[in-house]
C-alpha positions in Angstrom: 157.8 -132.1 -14.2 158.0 -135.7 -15.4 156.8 -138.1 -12.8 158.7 -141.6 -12.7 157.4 -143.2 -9.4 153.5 -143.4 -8.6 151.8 -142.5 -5.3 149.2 -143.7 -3.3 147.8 -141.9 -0.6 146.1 -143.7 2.3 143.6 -142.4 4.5 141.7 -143.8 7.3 138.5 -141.6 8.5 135.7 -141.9 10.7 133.2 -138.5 10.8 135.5 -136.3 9.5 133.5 -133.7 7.3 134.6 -131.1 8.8 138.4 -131.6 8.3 138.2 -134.3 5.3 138.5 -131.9 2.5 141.2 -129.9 3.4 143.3 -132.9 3.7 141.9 -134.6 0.4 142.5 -131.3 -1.4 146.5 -131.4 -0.3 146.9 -134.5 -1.6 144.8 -134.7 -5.0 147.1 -132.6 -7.1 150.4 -135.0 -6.4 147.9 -138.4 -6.0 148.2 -141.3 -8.3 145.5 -142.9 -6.4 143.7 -141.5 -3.0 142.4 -145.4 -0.8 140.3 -144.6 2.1 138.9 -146.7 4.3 135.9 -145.6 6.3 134.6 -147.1 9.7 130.8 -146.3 9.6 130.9 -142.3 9.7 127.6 -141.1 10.2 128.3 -137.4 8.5 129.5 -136.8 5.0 132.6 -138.0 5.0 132.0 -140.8 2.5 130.2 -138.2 -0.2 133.1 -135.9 0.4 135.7 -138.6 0.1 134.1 -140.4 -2.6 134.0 -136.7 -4.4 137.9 -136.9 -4.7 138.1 -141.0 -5.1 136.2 -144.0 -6.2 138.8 -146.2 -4.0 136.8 -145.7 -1.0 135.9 -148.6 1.3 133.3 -149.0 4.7 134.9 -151.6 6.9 134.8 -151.9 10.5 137.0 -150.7 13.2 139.8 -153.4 14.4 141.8 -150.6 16.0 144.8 -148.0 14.0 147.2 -150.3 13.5 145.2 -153.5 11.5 143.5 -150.5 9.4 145.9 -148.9 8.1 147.5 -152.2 7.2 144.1 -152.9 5.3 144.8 -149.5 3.6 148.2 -150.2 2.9 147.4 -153.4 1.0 145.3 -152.1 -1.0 147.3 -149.6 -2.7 149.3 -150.2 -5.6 151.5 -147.3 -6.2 155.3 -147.4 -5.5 155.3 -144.9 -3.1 153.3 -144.7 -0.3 151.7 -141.6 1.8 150.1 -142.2 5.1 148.5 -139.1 6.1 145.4 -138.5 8.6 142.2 -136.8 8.2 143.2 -133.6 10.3 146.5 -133.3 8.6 147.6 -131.6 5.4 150.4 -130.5 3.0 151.5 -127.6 2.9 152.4 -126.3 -0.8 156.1 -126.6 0.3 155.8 -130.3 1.0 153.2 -130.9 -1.8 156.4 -129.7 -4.0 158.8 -131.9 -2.0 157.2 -134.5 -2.9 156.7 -134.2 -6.7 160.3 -133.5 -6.9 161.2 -136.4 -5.1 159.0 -138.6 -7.4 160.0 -137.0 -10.5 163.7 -138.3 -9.8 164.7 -141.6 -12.0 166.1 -143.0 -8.8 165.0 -142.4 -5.1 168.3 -143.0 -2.7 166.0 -143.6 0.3 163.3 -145.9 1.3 161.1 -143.3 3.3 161.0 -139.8 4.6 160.0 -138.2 7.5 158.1 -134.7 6.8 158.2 -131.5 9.5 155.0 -132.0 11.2 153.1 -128.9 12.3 150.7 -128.8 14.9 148.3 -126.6 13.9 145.9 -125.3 16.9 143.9 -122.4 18.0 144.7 -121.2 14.8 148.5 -120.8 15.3 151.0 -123.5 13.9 153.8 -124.2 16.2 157.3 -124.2 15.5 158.7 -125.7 18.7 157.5 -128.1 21.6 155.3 -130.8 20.0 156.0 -129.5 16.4 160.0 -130.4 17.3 159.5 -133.8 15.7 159.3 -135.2 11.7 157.1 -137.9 11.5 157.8 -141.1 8.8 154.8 -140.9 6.7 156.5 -141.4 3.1 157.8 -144.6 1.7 158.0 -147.2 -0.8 155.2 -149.5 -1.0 156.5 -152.9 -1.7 158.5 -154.3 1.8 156.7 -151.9 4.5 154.2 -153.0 7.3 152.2 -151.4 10.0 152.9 -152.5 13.7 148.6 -153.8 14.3 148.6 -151.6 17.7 145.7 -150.3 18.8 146.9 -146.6 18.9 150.2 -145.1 18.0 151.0 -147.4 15.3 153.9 -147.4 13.3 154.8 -147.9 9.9 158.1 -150.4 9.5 159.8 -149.4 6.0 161.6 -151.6 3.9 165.2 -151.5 4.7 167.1 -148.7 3.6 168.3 -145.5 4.4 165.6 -142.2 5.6 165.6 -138.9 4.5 163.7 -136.1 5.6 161.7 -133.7 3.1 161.4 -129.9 2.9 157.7 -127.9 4.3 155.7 -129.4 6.7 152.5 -132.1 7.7 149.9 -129.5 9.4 148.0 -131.0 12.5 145.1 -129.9 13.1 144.8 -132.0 15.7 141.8 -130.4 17.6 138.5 -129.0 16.8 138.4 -127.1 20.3 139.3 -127.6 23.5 136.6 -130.2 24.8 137.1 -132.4 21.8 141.0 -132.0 22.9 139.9 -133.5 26.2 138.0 -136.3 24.8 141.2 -137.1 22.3 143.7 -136.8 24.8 141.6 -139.4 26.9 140.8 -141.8 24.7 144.2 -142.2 23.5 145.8 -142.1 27.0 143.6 -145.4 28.0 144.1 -147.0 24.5 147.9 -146.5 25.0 147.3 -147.9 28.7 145.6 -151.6 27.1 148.2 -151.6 24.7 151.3 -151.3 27.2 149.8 -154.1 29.1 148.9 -156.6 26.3 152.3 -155.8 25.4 153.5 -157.0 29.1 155.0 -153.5 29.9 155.5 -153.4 34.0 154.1 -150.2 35.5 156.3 -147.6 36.8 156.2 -147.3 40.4 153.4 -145.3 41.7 155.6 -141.8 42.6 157.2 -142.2 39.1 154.3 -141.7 37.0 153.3 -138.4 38.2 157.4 -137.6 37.8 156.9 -139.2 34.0 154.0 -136.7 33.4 156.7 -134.0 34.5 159.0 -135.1 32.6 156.8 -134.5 29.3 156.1 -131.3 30.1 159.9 -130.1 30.8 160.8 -132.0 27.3 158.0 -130.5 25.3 158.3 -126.8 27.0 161.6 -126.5 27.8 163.8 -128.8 26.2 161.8 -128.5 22.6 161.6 -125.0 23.6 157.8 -125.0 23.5 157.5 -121.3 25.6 158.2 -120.2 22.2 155.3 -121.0 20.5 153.6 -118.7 23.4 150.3 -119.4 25.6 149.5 -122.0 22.9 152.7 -124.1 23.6 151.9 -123.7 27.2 148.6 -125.6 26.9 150.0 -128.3 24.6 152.8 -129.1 26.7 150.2 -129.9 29.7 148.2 -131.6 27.2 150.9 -134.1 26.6 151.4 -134.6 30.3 148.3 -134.9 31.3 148.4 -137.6 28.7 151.3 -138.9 29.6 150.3 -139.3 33.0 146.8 -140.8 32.6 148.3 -143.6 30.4 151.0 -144.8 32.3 147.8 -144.2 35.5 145.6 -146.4 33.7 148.6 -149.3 33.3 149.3 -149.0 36.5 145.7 -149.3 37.8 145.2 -152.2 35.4 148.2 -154.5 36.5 147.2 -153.5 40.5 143.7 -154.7 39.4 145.0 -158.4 37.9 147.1 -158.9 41.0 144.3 -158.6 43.3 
């Protein structure tokens, strides 16, 4: 089919050899251009990256938010895919998005795509996988929020629409590095609430806010579909959940003393 609108896919990665490829090789065959921006990976991920693209940049780490915004201004497509190293397209969504770029107008200004946590080797329908993240729009009018972790992207205005086959997440490489993620994020999450002047909940209220998560993502998602495996990641995400709003809390106690 006839493509009318170009594409640039951004990619921010950071010793990712093992998981690189997969996601490069997703994107090539729909890619007008593939930007990634490298912060000092100490594997192959350059040689790999630089196997599918010449557009690839070492820069240093300001945090998620401020580096995908780098990416972002370098590209120079129309359209717009933000996609992470341990994600890929499946070869519905791959499809999707030709289609959608083969049209001679686009009604909407970005699309969400199914995400699909991929994990243990099963891909999840339910819980965490409940969700469509906004990873596709046009270039000229969106921004990233700079945050530190969980950034978002901020669209140009418009209506959103939400595209057919789904993002896969492989979002660990086994449980320990799941641990160390899960962590990591949590505390980054925690800085961020505070910079951002968010009061902590009240003590008893954060280990309620952990149980919360896990009745959303289990129950109300219907995670206990998706078996033992939705089991672990809804306590994965409360665990989370609680360690960040934890480490806010023991933050804001620490500045009042």
């Amino acid at each position: 089919m006839s493509k009318k609108h170009s594409l640039s896919v951004i990619l921010i990665t950071k010793n990712e050899a093992d998981r690189v490829e997969r996601c490069l090789q997703s994107v090539a065959p729909i890619a007008d251009e593939i930007i990634v921006l490298d912060s000092g990976s100490t594997d192959d991920t350059v040689a790999i990256c630089q196997r599918y693209t010449d557009k690839v940049t070492i820069t240093d780490w300001p945090g998620f938010g401020k580096q995908k915004q780098r990416a972002l201004d370098k590209a120079t497509g129309d359209w717009v895919l933000s996609i992470d190293a341990d994600e890929a397209l499946d070869e519905t969504m791959q499809q999707s998005i030709a289609t959608l770029l083969s049209q001679q107008s686009i009604a909407c200004t970005s699309y969400r795509l199914p995400w699909g946590v991929t994990i243990y080797g099963k891909t999840l329908k339910y819980g965490r996988s409940a969700r469509a993240v906004l990873r596709l729009f046009q270039r000229e009018g969106a921004r990233y929020t700079l945050d530190e972790v969980h950034e978002t992207v901020i669209p140009a205005e418009g209506k959103k629409g939400k595209l057919n086959g789904l993002l896969l997440h492989y979002t660990q490489r086994d449980y320990g590095h799941g641990l160390e993620k899960t962590a990591k994020y949590a505390w980054l999450g925690a800085q961020k609430y505070n910079r951002k002047g968010k009061k902590a909940r009240p003590f008893p209220m954060i280990f309620i806010g952990g149980l919360w998560t896990f009745i959303l993502i289990y129950f109300i998602r219907r995670g206990f579909l998706d078996g033992s495996i939705g089991f672990i990641v809804a306590m994965s995400y409360a665990q989370a959940n609680y360690n960040k709003h934890m480490g806010l809390w023991l933050l804001q106690h620490k500045q009042a003393k």
